[in-house]
SELO-507239 format. One record per residue (C-alpha): x, y, z. Coordinates in steps of 0.001 Angstrom, whole numbers, plus 500000, padded with zeros to 6 digits. Each point is the difference from the previous one (the first is absolute). Example, Ala and Ser with C-alpha at 12.3 -4.5 7.8 and 13.67 -1.06 7.14 Angstrom:
BEGIN
MARVO      xx      yy      zz
MARVO  512300  495500  507800
MARVO  501370  503440  499340
! end
This chain:
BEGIN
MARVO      xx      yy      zz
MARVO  520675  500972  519873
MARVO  496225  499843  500457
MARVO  499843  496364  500511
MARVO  499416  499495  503370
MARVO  496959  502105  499785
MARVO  499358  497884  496507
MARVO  499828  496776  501819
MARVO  498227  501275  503642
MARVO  497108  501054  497197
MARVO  500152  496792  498309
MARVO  497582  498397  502452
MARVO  497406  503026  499407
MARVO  500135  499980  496298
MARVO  497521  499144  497685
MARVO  498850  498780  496670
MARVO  497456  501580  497424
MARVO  497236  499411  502914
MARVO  500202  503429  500860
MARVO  498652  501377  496967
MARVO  497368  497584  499305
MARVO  496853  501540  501718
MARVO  497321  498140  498252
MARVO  499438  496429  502104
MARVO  502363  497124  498381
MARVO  497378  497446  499526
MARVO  498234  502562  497461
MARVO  502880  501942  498666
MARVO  500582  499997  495967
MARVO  503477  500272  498200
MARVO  500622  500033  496086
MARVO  503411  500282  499503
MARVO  501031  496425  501094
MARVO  497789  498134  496710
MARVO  499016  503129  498388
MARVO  496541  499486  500904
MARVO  497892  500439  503181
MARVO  500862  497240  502307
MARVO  499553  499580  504203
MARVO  503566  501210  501355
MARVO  500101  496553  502768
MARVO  500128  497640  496405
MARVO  503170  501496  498891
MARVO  503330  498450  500737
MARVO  501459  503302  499019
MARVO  501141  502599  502403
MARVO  497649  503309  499287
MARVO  499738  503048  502396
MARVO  497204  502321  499399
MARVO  499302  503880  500657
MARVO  497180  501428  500244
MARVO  498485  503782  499734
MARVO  499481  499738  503712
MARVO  503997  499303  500876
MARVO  501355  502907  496983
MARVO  497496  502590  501676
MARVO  500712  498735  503987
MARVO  503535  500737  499076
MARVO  499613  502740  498454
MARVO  502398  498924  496638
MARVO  500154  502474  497419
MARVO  502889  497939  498021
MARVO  499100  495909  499917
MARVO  503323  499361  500094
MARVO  500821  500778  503151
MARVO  497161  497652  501193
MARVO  501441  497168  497655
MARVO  503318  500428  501845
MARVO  497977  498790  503447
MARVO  498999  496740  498025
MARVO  502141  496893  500554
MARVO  502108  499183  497621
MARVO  500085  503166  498480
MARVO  502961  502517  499583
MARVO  499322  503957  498700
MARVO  503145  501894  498833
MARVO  499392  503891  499138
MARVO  502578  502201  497903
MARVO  498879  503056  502368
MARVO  496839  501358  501028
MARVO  496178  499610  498555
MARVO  500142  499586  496215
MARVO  503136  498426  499738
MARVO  501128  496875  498675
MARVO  498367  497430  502022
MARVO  500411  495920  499880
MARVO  498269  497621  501596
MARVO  502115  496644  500543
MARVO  497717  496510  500899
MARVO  501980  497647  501986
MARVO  503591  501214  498856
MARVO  498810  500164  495935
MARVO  500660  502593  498431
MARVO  497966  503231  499542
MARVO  499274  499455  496325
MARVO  499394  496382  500539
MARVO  496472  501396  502206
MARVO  496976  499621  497896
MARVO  497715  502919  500617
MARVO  496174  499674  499143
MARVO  497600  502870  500097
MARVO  496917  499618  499360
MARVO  501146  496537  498151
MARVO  501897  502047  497496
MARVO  503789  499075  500291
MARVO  501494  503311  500376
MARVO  503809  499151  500288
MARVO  501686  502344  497393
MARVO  501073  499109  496801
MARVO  501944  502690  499636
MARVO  502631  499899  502824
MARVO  503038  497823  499869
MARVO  498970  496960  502132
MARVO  496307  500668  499826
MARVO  498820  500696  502837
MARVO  497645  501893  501677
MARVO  500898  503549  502025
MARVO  497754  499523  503305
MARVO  500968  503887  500284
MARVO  497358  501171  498670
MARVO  497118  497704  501419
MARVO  497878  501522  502309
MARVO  497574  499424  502114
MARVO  496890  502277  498716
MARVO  498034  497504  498586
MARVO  501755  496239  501053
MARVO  497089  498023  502193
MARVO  501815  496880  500112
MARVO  503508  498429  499451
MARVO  501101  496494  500124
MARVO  503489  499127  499657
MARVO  501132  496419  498778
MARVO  503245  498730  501227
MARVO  501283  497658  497823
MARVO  500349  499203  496119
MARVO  496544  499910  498742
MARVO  500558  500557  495958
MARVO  497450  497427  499466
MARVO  496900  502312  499572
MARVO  501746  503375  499627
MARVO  503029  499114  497791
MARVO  503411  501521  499863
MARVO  501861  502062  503101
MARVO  498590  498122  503016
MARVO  502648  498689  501014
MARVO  500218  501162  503522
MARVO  496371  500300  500053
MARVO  496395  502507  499220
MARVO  498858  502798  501246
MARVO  496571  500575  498771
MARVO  498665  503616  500551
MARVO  496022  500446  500053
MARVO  497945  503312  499453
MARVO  497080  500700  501956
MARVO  496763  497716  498269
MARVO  497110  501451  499310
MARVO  496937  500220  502798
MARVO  496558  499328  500041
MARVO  499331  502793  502195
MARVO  501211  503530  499832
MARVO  503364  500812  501500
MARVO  502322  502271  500265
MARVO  503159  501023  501684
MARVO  502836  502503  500078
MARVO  503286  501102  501975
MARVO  502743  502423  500387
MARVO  502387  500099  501575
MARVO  503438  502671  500559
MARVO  503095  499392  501733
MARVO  503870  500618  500215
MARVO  501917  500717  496994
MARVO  496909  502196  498607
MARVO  498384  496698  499202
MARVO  496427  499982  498484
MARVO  498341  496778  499231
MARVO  495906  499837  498958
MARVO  497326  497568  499172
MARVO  496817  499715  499053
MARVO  497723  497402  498943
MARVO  496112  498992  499311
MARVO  498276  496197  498923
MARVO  496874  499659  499179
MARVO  497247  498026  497778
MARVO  496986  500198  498406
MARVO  498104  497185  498225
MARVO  502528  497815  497937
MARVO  502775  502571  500040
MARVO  502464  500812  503121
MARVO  503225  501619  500023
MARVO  502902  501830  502427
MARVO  502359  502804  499223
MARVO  502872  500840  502034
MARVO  501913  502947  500005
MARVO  503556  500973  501893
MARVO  502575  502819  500030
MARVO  503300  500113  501648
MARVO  502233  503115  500305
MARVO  503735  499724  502049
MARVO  503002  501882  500279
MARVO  501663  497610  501294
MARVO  503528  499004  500649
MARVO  503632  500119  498391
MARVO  500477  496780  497672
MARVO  503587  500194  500606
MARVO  500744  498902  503776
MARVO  502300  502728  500270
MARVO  497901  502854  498607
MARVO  498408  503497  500274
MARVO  497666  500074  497430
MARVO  496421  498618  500697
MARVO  498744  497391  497289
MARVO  496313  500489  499902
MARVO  496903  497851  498325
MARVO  497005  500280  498609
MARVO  496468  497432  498456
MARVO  497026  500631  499051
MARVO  498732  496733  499864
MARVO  496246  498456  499246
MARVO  497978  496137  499459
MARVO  497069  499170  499283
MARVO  497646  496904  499316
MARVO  496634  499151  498553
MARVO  498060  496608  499795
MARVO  496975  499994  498107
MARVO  497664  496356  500695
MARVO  498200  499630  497046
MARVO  498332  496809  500748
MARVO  500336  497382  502804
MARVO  503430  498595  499010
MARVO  501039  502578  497414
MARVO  502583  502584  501385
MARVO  501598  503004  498353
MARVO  503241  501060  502735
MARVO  502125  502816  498968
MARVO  503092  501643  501812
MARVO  502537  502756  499660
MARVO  502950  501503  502332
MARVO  501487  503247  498860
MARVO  503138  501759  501281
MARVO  501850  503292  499390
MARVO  503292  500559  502186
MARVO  502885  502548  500104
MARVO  503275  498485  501892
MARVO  502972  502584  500626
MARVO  503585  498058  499958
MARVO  503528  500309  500917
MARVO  502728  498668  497676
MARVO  503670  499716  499316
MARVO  500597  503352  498388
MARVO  503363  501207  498409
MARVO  503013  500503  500251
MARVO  500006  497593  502864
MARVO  497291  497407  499133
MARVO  499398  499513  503702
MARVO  496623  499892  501601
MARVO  498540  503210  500910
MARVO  497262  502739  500018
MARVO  498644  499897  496241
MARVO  497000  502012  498650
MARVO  498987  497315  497944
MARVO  496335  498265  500286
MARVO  498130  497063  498400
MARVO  496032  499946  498768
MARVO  498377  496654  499717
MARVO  496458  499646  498597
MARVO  497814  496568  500808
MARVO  497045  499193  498486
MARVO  499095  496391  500569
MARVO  496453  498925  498438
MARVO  497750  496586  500530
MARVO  496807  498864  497558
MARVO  498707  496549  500831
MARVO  496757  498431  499359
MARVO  498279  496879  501876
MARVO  498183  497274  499022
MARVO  498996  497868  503000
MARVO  497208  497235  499784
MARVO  497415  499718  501994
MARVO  501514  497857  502634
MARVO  502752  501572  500100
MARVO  501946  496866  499066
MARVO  501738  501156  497423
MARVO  501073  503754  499868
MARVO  502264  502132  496857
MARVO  501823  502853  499300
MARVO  500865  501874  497424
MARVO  501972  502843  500288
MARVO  502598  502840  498528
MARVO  502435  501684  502447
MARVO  502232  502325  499071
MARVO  503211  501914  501690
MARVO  501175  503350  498932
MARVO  502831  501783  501705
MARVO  502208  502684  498804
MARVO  502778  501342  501633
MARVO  502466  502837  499216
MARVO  503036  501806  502045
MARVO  501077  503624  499421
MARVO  502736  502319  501519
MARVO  499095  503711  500806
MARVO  503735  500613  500086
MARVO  500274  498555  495639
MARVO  498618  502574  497567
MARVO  497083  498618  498364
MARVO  496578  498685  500910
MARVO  500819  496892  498487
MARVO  499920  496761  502642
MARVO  503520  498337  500305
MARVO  498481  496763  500086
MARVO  497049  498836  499276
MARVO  498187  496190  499989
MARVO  496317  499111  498747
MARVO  498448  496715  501278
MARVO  497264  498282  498705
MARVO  498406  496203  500407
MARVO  496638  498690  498287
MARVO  498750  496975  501668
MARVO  497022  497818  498681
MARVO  498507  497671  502451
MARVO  497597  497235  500420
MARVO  499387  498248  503542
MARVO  498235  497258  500713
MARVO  498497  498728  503394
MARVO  498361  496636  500076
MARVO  498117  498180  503032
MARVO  498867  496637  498687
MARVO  498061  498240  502908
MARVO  502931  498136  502274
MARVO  502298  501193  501620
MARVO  502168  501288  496698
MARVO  500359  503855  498887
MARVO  501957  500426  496862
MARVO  500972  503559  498952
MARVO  501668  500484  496064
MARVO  501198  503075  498545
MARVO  501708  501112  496611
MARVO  501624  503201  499593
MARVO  501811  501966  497409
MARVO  502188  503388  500685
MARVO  501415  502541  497609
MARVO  503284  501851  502148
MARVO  501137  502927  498261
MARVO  502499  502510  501195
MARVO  501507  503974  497985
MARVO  503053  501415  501381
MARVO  499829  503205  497790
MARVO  502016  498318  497397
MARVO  499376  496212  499476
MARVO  497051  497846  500391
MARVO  499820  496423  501438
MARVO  497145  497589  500309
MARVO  498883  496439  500884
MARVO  497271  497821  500105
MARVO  498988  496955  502466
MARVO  497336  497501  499376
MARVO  499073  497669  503723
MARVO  497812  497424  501233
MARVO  499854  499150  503387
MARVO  497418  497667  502151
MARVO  499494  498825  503523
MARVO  498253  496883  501993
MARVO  499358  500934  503098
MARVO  498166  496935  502123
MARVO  498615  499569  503294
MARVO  500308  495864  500929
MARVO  499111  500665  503342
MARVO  498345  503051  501302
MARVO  502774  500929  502084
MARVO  502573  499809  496944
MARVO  500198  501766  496991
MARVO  503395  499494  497432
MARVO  500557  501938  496847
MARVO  502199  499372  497212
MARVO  500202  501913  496931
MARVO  501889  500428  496900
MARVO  501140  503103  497418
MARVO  501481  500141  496753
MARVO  501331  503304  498627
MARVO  500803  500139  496091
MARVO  502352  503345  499718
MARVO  501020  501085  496377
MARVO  502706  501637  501896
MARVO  501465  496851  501670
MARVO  498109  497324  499166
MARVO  498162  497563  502607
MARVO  499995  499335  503809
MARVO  497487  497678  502091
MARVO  499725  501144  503749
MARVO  498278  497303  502396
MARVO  498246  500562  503911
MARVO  498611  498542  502318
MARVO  498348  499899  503569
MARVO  498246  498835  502745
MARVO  498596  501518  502878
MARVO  498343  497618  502956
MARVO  497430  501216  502859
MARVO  500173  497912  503229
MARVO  497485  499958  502157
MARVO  502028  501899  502732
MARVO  500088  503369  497834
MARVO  503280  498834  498876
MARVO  500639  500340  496614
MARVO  502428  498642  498035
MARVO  501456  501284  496841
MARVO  503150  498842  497128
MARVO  500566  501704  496337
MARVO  502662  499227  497116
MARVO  500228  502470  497218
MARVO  501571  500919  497501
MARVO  500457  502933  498520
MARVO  501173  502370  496861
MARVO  501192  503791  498633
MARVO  499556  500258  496671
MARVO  503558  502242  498508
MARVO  498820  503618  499625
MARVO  499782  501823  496962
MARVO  502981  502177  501146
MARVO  502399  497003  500839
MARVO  498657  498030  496779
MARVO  500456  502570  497487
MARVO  501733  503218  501574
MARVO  502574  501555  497299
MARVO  503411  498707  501118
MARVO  499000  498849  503015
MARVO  497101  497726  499150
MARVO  500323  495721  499579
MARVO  497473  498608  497959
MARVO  500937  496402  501229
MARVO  499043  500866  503681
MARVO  498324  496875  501525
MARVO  497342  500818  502815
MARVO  500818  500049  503810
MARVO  498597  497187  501389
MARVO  498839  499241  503577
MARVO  499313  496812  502409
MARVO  498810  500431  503267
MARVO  498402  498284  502843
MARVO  498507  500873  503499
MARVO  498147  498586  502547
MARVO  498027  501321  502660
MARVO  497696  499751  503275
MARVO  497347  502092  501352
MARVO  498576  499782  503727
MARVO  496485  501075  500974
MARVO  498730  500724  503347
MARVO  497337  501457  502050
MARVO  497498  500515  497118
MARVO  502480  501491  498009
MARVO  501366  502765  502357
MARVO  503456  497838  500017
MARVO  501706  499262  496708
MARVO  503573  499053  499596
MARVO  501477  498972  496852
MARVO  503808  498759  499004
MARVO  501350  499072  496059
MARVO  502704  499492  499019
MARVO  501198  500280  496178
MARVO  502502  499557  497526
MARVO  500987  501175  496207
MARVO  502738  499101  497353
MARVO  500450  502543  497490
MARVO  501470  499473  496529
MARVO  501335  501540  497214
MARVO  499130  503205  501498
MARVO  500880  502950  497457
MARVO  502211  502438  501001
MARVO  502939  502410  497920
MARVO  502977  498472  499133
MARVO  503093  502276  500757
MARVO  502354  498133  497811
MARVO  497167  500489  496927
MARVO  498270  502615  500890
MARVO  497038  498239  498951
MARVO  496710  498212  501783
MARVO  501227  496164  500602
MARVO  498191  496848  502033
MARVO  502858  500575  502476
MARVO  497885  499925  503774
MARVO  499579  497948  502190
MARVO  497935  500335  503978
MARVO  498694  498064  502788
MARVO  497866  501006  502338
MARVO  498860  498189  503361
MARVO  498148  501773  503021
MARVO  497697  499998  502474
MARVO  496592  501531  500748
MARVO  498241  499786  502913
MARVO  496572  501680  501598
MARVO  498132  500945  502369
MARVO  496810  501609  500142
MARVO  498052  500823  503665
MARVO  496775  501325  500766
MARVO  499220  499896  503681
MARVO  496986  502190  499371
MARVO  497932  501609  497168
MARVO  501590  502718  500561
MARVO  503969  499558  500549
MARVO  501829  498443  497009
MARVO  504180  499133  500596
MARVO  501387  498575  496378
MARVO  503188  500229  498135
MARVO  502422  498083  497794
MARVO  503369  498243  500372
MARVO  502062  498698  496822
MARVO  503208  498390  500447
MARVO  501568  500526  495838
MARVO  502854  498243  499165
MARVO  500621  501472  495836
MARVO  503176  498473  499205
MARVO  501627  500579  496668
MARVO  501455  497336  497978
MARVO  501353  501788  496990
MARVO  503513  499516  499068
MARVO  502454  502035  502207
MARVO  497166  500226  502137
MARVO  499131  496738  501338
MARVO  498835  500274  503776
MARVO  499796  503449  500320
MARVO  496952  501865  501001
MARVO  497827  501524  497347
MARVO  499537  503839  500266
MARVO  498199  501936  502508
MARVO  498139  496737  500888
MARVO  500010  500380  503735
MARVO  500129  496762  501554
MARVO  497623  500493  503145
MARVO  496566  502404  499799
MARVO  497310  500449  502553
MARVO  497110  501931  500638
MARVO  498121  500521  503155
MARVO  496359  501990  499764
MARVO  497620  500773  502538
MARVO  496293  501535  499791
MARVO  497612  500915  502462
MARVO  496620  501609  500260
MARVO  497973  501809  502846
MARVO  496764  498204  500347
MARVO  496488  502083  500235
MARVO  499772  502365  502225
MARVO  501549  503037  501152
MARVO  501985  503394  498423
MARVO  502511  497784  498429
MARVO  497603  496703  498683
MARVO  500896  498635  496419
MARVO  503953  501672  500403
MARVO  501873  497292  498183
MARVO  504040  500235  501275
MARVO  502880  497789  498483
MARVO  503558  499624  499193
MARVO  502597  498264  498032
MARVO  502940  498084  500479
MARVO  502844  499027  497572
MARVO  503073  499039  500235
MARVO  502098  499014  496529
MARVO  503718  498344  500455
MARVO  503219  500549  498097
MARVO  500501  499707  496728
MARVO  502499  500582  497274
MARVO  499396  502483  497069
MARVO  502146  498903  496866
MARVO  500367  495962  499118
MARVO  503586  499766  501005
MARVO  498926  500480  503577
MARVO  502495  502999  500487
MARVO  497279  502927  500851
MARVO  498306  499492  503200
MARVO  496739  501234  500806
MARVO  498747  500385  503370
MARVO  497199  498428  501573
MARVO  497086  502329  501601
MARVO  497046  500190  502128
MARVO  497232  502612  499010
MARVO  496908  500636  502622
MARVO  496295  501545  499016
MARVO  497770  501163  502008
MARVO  495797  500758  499221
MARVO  496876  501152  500810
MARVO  496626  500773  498573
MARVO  496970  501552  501650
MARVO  496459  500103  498713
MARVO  498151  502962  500612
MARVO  497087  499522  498023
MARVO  497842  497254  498497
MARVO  501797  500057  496937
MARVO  503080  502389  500541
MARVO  503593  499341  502067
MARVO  502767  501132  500700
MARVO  503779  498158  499689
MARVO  504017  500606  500876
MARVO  502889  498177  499756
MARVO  503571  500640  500987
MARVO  502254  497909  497199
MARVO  503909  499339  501179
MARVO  499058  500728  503408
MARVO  503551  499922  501518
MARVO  501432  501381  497056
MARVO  501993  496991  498802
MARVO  502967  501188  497536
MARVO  500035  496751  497202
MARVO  500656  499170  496099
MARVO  498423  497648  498307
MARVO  502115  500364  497014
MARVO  503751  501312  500374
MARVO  500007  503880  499591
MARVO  495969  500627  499900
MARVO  498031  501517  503254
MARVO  497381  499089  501506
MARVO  497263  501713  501585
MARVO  500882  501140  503481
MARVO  497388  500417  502883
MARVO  496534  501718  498586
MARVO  496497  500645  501065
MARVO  496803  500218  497723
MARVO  495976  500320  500998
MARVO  496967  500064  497918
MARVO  496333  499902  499673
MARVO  497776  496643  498808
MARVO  496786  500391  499367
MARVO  497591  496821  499016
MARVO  496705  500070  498778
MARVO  497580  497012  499437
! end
């Protein structure tokens, strides 16, 4: 229904460039090799957001700004704090690798393992970079359909500090605060947020308001001991209330419930490195560990005991590698061992996974760079799998640059499908993954023009999913996924920015009774059209940044036999912030502007039309 307007945007559209403030030539990823590495020698295709996009549009939940990135899809069971899943190019939501902080935080504890992006916020994120693609080469098992690799705010040499609130429709409070700083060999950030909602009925068709609630904090400290000698330590904390709706008796049919969820996060990072003097040859050593617990209770059941409860926990050990021999030859190694254990209040599982991994990346040429790289897992769940990459990325002398990737890529069975009483198949193979893409990307007028097109494809295999006839975890899955993305990014002036994303998704499912239909709530067309402005010097209304956002989502289907329709929707925002003092402004926005009535998932709201303005205050 909304693809006219889906296609007359299509020519407007664009690509990560929107988000990627810092200039090209100099701009740093991670999460394509796992180590630092100049974004234009990548054949991969990597968007990047930075602090400057999350606070210019004003995102309190990062999901909602992933769901403007191409290739990506964001389903939400309701308002803020609910179940939230974040699909890469037609994957699915537990086959999205999620990094903060380099600490793999998917959950260990929840059936598919993956990771709940309701409850990731933006107090303390400075920078996000999003991988589309299998890359299970340097981060292992689950990315599938890609990364998406979270980063706290680093510590500064200089003193600063910065805070916000903010208030807004549905009683909504959200806070932040947060100071970095050094002195001599010893710097460090802390970041603090708080969010407060009543928010809105679960249940599509209900009264009663489902409200949320995090206190949430990170922090980091690096201390230099000596030219080369680094000690880097991390940790994200997060406390949050969720109120639900169910399918209460006698009827068992979705409705107002007074039930509610807690989750508790506590992700932590300890690495030390050892660089020489050169900086030729750089290693890590480090210990990350992910803790979540999460329980459910019912106000309406007698007792303060939870209903359910789940505690997660994974133990990595790490050692990294980055060499630079003279040439044109970087190698980068790394070995790896993870203890996965998981409580459900009554039995205990656990596993352990012992990897090796390496990479050759090589520049022939200066205006070519191609990767390849290799990774063996040695599960005592399942045994071993190999995964293979490569790429190649090519600068022309015209600003074009050209780009190509193969991958391959793994999930590891969960402790829940592996060893679940009754349900539970110890024989599980892992899912496994091959994918391809390649891509172009234009620049122009000193970089005030870039357009960029790829174009991708992914075979999925013995995909697990439950077997009706068993009632048991089997290898029984099968997907494909094809698409488009194309970009455009436009700058005619410092001051004026016009950006957005198209993806054209084509998630087909090739299980058995389900060959060639469409895989759930996988809309097959997505764009997103932004705009930003701000007043130059001079006059009442000089610095008063104004904006908006476009996006349009098609049709999709909600259940795998393609029987429950869900209808496509376009949601507009509008901005505006004013500073009205060296280090102190003002902001608004206006959310679901025309009051769009949509579901994302059959039978949950959605937030209708809302308005919210705060205070920022900066201080360096």
């Amino acid at each position: 229904m909304k693809l006219t307007c889906l296609l007359a945007a299509a020519g407007a559209a664009a690509a990560p460039a929107w988000a990627q403030d810092l200039d090209p030539a100099t701009d740093i990823i991670v999460t394509a090799s796992g180590v630092a590495q100049d974004a234009d020698t990548t054949g991969q295709a990597v968007t990047v957001i930075d602090r400057e996009t999350i606070e210019r549009r004003q995102t309190i939940a990062i999901s909602d700004l992933l769901s403007t990135t191409p290739g990506v899809t964001v389903t939400r069971n309701g308002g803020l704090g609910t179940l939230t899943s974040v699909r890469l190019r037609g994957a699915e939501g537990d086959q999205t690798l999620v990094l903060i902080d380099g600490v793999r935080v998917n959950d260990p504890s929840s059936t598919g393992g993956g990771f709940d992006f309701a409850n990731l916020l933006s107090s303390s994120v400075e920078r996000i970079e999003v991988l589309r693609g299998p890359n299970s080469v340097p981060w292992g098992s689950q990315a599938i359909g890609g990364v998406v690799n979270i980063m706290t705010r680093r510590p500064t040499a200089g003193l600063q500090a910065r805070g916000t609130v903010e208030y807004g429709d549905m009683d909504t409070l959200f806070t932040s605060a947060g100071v970095s700083g050094g002195a001599g060999i010893v710097s460090g950030s802390l970041t603090g947020g708080y969010l407060r909602t009543d928010g809105i009925s679960a249940f599509d068709g209900g009264a009663e308001r489902d409200g949320y609630r995090q206190y949430g904090a990170s922090g980091r400290a690096e201390v230099a001991f000596a030219p080369g000698i680094r000690l880097d330590l991390r940790g994200y904390w997060a406390d949050s209330r969720t109120d639900l709706d169910g399918f209460p008796a006698p009827a068992f049919a979705f409705a107002d419930t007074r039930e509610y969820s807690t989750a508790e996060e506590l992700y932590g990072y300890a690495g030390l490195s050892l660089d020489t003097a050169d900086a030729r040859f750089r290693n890590t050593v480090a210990v990350q560990i992910a803790d979540i617990n999460r329980d459910n209770f019912d106000r309406d059941v007698p007792g303060s005991e939870p209903l359910f409860l789940a505690r997660g926990r994974s133990e990595r050990y790490t050692y990294k590698g980055d060499i630079r021999p003279a040439g044109p030859v970087r190698m980068v190694v790394g070995a790896e061992h993870e203890e996965q254990r998981f409580f459900d209040g009554a039995d205990r599982f656990s596993r352990g996974v012992t990897s090796a991994w390496g990479e050759l990346i090589v520049t022939p040429v200066a205006a070519l760079t191609v990767t390849g790289a290799v990774r063996h897992d040695d599960d005592e769940a399942f045994g071993g799998n190999t995964t293979l990459a490569a790429n190649a990325a090519y600068l022309l002398p015209t600003g074009t640059t050209l780009r190509a990737s193969y991958a391959e890529g793994f999930k590891a069975p969960t402790l829940f499908q592996l060893f679940a009483p009754f349900y539970g198949t110890a024989s599980l193979r892992p899912e496994t993954a091959e994918s391809w893409d390649a891509g172009i990307e234009q620049r122009l007028a000193g970089d005030r023009l870039v357009a960029t097109a790829t174009y991708f494809r992914r075979d999925t295999r013995n995909q697990i999913d439950f077997d009706l006839l068993t009632f048991t975890y089997a290898n029984i899955a099968g997907t494909r996924a094809e698409g488009l993305e194309i970009g455009l990014v436009l700058r005619p002036t410092d001051r004026f920015t016009v950006a957005g994303a198209y993806s054209f998704i084509d998630a087909e499912n090739r299980s058995a009774g389900f060959v060639g239909n469409d895989l759930a709530r996988r809309p097959r067309q997505a764009v997103s059209l932004s705009a930003d402005y701000r007043v130059p010097p001079g006059g009442a209304l000089a610095g008063l940044s104004v904006g908006g956002t476009v996006q349009v989502v098609g049709d999709s289907f909600d259940n795998a036999a393609n029987t429950v329709r869900l209808d496509g929707y376009a949601l507009v925002s509008v901005r505006a912030e004013l500073p009205v003092a060296d280090n102190l402004s003002i902001y608004g926005r206006l959310e679901n502007a025309f009051d769009e009535r949509y579901q994302q998932v059959s039978g949950y709201g959605t937030i209708r039309r809302a308005a919210f303005g705060g205070l920022r205050v900066t201080f360096d």
